[in-house]
PDB file of N, CA, C and O in Angstrom:
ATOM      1  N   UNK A   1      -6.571  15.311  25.808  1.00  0.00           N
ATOM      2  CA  UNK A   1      -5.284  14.827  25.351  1.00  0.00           C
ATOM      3  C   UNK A   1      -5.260  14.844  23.824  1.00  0.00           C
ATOM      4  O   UNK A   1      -6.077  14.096  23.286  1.00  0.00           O
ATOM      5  N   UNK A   2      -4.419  15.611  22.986  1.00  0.00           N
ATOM      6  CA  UNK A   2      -3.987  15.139  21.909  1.00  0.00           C
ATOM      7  C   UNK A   2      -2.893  14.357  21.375  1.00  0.00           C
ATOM      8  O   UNK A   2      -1.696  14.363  21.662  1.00  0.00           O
ATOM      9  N   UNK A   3      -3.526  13.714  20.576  1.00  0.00           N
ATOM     10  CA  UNK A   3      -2.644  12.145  19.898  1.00  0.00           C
ATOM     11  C   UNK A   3      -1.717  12.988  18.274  1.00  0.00           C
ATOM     12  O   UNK A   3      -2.508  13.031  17.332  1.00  0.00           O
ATOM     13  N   UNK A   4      -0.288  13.585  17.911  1.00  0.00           N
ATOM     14  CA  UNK A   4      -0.182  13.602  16.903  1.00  0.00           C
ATOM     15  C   UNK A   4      -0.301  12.433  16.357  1.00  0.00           C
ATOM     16  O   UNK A   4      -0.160  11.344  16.914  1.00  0.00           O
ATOM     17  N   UNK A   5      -0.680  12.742  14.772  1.00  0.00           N
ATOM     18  CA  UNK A   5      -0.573  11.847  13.498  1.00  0.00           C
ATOM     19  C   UNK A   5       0.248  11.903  12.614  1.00  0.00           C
ATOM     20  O   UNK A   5      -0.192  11.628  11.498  1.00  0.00           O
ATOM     21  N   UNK A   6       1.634  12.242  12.704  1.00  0.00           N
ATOM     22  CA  UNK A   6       2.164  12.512  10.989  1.00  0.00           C
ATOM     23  C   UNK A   6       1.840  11.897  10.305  1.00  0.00           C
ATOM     24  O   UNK A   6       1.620  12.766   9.461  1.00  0.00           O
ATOM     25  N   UNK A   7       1.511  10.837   9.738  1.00  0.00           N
ATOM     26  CA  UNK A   7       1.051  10.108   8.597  1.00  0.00           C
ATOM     27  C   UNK A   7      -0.551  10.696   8.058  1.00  0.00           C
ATOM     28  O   UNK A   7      -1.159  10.220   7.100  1.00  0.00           O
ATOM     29  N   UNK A   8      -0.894  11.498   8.673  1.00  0.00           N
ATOM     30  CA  UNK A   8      -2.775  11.735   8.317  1.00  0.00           C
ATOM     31  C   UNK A   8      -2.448  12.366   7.037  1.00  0.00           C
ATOM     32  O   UNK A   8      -3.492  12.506   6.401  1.00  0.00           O
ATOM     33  N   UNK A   9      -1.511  12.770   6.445  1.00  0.00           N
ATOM     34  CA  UNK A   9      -1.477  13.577   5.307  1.00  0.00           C
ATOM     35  C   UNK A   9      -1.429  12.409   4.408  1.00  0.00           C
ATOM     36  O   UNK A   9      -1.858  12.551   3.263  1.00  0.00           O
ATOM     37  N   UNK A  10      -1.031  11.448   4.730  1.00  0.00           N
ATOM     38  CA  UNK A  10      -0.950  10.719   3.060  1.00  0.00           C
ATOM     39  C   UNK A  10      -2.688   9.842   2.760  1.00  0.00           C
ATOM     40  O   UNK A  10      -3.060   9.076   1.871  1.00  0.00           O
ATOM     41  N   UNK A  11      -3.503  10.518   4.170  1.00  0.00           N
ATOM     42  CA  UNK A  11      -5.383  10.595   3.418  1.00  0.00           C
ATOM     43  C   UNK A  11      -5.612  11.271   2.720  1.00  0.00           C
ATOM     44  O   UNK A  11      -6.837  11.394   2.737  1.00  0.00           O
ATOM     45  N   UNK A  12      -4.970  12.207   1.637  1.00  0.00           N
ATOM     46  CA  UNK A  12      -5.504  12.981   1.433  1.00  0.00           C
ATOM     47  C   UNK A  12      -4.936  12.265   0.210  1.00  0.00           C
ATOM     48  O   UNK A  12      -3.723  12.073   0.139  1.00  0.00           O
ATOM     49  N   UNK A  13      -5.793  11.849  -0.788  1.00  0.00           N
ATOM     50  CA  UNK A  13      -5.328  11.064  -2.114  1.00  0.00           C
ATOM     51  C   UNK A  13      -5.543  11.775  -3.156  1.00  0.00           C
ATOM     52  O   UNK A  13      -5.632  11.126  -4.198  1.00  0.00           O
ATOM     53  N   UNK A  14      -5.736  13.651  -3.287  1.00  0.00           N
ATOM     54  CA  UNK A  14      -5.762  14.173  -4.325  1.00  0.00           C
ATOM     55  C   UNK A  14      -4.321  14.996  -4.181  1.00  0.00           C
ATOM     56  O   UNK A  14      -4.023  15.738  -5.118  1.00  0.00           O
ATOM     57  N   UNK A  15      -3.703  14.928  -3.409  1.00  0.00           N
ATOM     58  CA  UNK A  15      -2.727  15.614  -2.513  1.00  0.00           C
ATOM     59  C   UNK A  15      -1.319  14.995  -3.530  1.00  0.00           C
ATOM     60  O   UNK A  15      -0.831  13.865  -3.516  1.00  0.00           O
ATOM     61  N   UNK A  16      -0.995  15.975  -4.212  1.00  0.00           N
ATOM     62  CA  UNK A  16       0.278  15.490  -5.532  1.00  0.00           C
ATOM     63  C   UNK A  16       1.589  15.166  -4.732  1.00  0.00           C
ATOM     64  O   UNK A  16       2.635  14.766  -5.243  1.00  0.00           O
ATOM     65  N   UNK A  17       1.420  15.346  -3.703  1.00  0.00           N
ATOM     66  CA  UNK A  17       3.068  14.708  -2.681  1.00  0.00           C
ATOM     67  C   UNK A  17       2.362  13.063  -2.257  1.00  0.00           C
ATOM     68  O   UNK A  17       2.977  12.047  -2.580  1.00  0.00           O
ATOM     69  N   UNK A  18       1.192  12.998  -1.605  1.00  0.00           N
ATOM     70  CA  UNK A  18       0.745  12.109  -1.359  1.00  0.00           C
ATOM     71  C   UNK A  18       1.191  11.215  -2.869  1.00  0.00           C
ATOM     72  O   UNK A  18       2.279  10.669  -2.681  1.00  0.00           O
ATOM     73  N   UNK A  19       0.774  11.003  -3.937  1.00  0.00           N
ATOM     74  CA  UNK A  19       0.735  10.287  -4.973  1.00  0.00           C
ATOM     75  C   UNK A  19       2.249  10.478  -5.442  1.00  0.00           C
ATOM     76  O   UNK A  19       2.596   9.550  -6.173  1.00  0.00           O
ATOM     77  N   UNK A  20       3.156  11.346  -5.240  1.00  0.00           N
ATOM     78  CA  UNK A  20       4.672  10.914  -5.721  1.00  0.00           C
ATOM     79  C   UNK A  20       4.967   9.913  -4.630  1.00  0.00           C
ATOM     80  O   UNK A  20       5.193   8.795  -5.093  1.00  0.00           O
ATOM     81  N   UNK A  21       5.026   9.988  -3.400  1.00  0.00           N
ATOM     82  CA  UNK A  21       5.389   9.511  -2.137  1.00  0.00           C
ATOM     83  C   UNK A  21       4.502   8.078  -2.470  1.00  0.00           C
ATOM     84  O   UNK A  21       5.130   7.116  -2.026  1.00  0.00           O
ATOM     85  N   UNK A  22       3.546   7.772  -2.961  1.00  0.00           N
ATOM     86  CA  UNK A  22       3.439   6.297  -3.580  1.00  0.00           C
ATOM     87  C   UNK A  22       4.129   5.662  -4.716  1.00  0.00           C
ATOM     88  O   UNK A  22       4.547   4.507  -4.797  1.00  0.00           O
ATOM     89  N   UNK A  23       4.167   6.456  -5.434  1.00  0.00           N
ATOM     90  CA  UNK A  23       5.409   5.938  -6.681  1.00  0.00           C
ATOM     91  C   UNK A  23       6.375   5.888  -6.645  1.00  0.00           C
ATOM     92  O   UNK A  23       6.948   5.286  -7.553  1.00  0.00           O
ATOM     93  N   UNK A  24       7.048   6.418  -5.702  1.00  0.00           N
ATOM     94  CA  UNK A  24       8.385   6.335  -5.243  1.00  0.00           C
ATOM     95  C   UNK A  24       8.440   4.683  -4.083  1.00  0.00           C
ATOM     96  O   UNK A  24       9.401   3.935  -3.905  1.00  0.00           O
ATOM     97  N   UNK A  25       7.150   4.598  -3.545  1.00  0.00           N
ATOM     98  CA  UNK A  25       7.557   3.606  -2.741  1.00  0.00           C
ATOM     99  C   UNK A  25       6.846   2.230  -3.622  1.00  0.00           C
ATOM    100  O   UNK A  25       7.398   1.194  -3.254  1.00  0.00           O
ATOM    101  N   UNK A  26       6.208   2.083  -4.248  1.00  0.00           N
ATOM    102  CA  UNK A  26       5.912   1.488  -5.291  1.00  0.00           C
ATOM    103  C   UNK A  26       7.270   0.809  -5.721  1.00  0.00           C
ATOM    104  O   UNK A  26       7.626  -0.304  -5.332  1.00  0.00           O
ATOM    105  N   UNK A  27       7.996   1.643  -6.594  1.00  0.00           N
ATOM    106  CA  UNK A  27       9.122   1.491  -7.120  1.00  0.00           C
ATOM    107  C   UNK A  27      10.342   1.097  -6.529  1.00  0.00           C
ATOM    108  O   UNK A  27      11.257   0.559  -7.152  1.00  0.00           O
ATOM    109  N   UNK A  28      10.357   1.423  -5.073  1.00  0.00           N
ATOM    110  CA  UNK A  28      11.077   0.975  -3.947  1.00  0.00           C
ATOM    111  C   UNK A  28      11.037  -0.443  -3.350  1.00  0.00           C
ATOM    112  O   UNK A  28      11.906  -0.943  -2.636  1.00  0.00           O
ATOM    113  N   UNK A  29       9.695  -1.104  -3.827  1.00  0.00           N
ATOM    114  CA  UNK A  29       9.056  -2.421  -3.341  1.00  0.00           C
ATOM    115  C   UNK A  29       9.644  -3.340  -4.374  1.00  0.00           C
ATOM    116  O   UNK A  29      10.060  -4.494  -4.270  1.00  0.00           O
ATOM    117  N   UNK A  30       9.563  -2.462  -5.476  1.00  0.00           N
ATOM    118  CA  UNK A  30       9.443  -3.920  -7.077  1.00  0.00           C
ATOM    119  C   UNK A  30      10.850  -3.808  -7.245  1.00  0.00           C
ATOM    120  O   UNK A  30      11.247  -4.807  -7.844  1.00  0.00           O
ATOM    121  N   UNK A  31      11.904  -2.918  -6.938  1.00  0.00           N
ATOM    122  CA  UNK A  31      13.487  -2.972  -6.936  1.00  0.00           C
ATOM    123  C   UNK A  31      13.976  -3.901  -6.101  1.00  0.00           C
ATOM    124  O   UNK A  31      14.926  -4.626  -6.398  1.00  0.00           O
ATOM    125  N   UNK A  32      13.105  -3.955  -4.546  1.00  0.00           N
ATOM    126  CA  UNK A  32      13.262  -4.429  -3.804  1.00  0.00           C
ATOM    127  C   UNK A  32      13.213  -6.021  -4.020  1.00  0.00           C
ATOM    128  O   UNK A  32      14.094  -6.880  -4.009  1.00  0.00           O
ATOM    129  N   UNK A  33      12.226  -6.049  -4.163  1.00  0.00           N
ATOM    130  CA  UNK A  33      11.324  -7.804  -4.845  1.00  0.00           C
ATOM    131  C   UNK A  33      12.045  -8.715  -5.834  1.00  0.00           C
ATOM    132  O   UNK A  33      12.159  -9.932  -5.689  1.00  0.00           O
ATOM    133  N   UNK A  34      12.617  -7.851  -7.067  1.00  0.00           N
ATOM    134  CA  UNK A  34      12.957  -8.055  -7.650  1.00  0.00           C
ATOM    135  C   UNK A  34      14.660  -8.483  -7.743  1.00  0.00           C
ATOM    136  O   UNK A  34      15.369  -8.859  -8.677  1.00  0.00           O
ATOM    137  N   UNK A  35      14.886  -8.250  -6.441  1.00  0.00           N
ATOM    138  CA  UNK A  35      16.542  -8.716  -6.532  1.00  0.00           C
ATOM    139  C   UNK A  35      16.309  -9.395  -4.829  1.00  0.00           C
ATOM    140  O   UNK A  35      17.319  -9.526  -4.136  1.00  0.00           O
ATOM    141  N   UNK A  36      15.077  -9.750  -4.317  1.00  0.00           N
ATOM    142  CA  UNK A  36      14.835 -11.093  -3.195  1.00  0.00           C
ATOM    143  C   UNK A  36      14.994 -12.176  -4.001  1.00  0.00           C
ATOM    144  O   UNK A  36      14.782 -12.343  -5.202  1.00  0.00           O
ATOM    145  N   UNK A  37      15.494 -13.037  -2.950  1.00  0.00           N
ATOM    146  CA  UNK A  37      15.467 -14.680  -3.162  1.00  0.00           C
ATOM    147  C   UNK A  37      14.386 -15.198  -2.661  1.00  0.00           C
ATOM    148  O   UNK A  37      14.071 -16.368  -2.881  1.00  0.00           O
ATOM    149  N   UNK A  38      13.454 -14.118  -1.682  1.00  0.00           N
ATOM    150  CA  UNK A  38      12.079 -14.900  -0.962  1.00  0.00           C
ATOM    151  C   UNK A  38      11.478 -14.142  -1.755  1.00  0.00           C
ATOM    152  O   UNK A  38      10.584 -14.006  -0.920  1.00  0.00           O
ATOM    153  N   UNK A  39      11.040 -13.357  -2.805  1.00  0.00           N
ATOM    154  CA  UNK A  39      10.137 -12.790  -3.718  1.00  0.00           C
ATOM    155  C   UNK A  39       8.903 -13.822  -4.215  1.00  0.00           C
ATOM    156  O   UNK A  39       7.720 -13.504  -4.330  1.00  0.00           O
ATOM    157  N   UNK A  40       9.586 -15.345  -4.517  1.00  0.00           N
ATOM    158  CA  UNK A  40       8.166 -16.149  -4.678  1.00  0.00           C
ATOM    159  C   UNK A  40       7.234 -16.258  -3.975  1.00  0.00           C
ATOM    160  O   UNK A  40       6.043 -16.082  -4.230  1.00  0.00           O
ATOM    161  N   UNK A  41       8.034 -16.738  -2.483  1.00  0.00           N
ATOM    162  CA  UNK A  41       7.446 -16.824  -1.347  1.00  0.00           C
ATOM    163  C   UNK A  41       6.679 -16.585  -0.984  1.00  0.00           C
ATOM    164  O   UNK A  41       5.659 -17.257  -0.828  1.00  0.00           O
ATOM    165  N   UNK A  42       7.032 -14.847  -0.539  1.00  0.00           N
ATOM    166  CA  UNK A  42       6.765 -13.660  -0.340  1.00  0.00           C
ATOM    167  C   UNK A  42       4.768 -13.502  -1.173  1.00  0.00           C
ATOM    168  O   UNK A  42       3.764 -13.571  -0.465  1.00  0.00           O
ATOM    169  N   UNK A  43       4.737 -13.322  -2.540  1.00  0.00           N
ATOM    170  CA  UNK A  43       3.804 -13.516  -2.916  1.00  0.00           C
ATOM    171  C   UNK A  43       2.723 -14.609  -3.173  1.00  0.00           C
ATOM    172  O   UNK A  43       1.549 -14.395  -3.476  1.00  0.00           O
ATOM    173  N   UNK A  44       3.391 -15.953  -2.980  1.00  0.00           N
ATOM    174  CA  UNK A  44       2.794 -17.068  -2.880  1.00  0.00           C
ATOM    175  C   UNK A  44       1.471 -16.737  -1.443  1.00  0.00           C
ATOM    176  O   UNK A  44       0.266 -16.694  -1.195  1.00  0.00           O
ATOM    177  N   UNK A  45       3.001 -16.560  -0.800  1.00  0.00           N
ATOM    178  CA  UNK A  45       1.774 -16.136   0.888  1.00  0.00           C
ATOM    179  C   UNK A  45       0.544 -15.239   0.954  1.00  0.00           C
ATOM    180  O   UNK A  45      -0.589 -15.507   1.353  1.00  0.00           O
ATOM    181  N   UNK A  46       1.130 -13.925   0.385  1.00  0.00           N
ATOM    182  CA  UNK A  46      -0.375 -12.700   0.392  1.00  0.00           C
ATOM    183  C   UNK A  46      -1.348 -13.116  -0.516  1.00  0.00           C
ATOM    184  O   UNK A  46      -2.522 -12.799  -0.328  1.00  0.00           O
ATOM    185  N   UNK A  47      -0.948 -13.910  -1.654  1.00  0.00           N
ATOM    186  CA  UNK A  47      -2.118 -14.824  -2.373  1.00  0.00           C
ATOM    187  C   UNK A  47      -3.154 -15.615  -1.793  1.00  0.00           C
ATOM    188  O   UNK A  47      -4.383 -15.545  -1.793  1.00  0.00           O
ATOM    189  N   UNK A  48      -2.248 -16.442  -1.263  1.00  0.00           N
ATOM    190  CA  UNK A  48      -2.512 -17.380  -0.321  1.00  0.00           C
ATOM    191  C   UNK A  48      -3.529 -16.584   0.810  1.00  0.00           C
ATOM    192  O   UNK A  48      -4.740 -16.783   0.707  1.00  0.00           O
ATOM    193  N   UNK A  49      -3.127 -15.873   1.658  1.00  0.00           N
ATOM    194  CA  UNK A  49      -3.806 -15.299   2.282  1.00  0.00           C
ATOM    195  C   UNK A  49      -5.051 -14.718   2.331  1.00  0.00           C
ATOM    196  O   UNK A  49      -6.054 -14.893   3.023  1.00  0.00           O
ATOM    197  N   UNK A  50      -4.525 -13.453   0.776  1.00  0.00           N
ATOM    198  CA  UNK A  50      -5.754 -12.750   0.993  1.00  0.00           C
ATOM    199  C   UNK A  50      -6.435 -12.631  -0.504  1.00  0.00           C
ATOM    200  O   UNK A  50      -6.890 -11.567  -0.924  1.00  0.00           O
ATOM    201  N   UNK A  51      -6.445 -13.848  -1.246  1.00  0.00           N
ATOM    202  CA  UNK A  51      -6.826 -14.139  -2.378  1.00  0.00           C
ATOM    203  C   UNK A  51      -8.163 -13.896  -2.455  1.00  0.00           C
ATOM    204  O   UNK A  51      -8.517 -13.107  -3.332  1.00  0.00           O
ATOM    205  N   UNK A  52      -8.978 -14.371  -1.764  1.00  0.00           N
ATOM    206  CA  UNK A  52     -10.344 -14.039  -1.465  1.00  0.00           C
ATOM    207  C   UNK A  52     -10.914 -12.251  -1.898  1.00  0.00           C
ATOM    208  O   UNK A  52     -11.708 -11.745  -2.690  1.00  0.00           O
ATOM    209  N   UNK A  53     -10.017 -11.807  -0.907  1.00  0.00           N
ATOM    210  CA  UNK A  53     -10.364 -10.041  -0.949  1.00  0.00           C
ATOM    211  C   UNK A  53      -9.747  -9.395  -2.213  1.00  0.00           C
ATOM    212  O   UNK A  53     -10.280  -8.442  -2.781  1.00  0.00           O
ATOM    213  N   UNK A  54      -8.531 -10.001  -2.641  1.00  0.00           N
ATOM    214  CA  UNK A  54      -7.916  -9.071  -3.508  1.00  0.00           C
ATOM    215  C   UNK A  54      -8.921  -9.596  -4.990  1.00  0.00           C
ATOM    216  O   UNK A  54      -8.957  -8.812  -5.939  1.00  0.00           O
ATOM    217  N   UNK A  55      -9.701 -10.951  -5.082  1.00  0.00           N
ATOM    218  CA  UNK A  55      -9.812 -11.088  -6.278  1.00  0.00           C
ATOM    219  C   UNK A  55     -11.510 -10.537  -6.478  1.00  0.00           C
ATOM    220  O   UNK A  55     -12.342 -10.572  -7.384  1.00  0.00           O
ATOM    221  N   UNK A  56     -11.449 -10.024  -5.060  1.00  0.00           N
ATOM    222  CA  UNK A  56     -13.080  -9.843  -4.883  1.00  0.00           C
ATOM    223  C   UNK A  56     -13.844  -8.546  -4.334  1.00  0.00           C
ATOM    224  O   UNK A  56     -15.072  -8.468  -4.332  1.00  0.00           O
ATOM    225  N   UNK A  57     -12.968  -7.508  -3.856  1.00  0.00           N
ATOM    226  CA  UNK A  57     -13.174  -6.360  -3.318  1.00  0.00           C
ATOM    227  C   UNK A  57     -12.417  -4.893  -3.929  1.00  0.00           C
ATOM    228  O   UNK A  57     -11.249  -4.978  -4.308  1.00  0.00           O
ATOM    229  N   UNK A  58     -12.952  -3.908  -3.982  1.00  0.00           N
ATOM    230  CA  UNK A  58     -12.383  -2.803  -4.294  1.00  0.00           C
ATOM    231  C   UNK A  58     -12.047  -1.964  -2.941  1.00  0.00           C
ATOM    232  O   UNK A  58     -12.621  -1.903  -1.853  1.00  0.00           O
ATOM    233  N   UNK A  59     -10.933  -1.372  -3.435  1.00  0.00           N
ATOM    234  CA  UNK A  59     -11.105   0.020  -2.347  1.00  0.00           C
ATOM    235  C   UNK A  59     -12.549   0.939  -2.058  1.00  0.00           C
ATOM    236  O   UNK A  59     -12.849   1.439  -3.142  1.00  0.00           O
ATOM    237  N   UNK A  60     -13.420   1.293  -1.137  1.00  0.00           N
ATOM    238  CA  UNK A  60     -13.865   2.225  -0.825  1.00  0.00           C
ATOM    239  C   UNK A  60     -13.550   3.255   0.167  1.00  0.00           C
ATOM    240  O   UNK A  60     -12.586   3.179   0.929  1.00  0.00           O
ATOM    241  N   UNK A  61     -14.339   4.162   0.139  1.00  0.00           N
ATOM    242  CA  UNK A  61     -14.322   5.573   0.753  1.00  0.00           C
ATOM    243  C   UNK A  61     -15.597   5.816   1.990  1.00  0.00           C
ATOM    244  O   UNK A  61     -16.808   5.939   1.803  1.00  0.00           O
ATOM    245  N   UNK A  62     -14.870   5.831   3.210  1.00  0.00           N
ATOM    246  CA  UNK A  62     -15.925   5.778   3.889  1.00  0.00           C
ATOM    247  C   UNK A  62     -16.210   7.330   4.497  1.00  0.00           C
ATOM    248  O   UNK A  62     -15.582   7.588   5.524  1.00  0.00           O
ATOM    249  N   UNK A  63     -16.732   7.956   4.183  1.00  0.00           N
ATOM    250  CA  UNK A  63     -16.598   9.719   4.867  1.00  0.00           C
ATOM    251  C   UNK A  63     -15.928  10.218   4.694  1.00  0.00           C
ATOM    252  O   UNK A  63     -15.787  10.442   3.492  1.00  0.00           O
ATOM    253  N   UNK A  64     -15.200  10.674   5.358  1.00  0.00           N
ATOM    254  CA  UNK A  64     -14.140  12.284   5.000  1.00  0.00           C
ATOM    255  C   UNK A  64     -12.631  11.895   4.745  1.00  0.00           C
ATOM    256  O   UNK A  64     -11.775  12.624   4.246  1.00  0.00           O
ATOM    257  N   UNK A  65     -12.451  10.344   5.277  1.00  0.00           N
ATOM    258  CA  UNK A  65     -11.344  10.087   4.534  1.00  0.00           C
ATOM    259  C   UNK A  65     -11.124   8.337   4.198  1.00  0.00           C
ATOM    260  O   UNK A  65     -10.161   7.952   3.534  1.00  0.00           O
TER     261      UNK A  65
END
């Protein structure tokens, strides 16, 4: 059985569509955020949450993608 993936292309992080297709949604988030009324909230919580990892872990690379 094969499973498609459309999304497997945006593993590929040297991939120059991959990296517009983040800045575009980047920019889509902070337009977004930025005209919420739950925007404090909103970040109070993932702080809250995952304060631990974000103030303490990097991205790695595990194998081929």
């Amino acid at each position: 059985m094969t499973v498609e993936d459309p999304f497997r292309w945006f593993e590929d992080d040297a991939d120059p569509a991959v990296a517009e297709w983040q800045k575009q949604a980047n920019a889509k988030t902070i337009e977004e955020l930025a005209i919420s009324p739950n925007a404090a909230a909103v970040a109070a919580a993932v702080r809250a949450t995952f304060e631990d990892i974000i103030m303490c872990t990097a991205p790695e690379r595990f194998g081929d993608t």
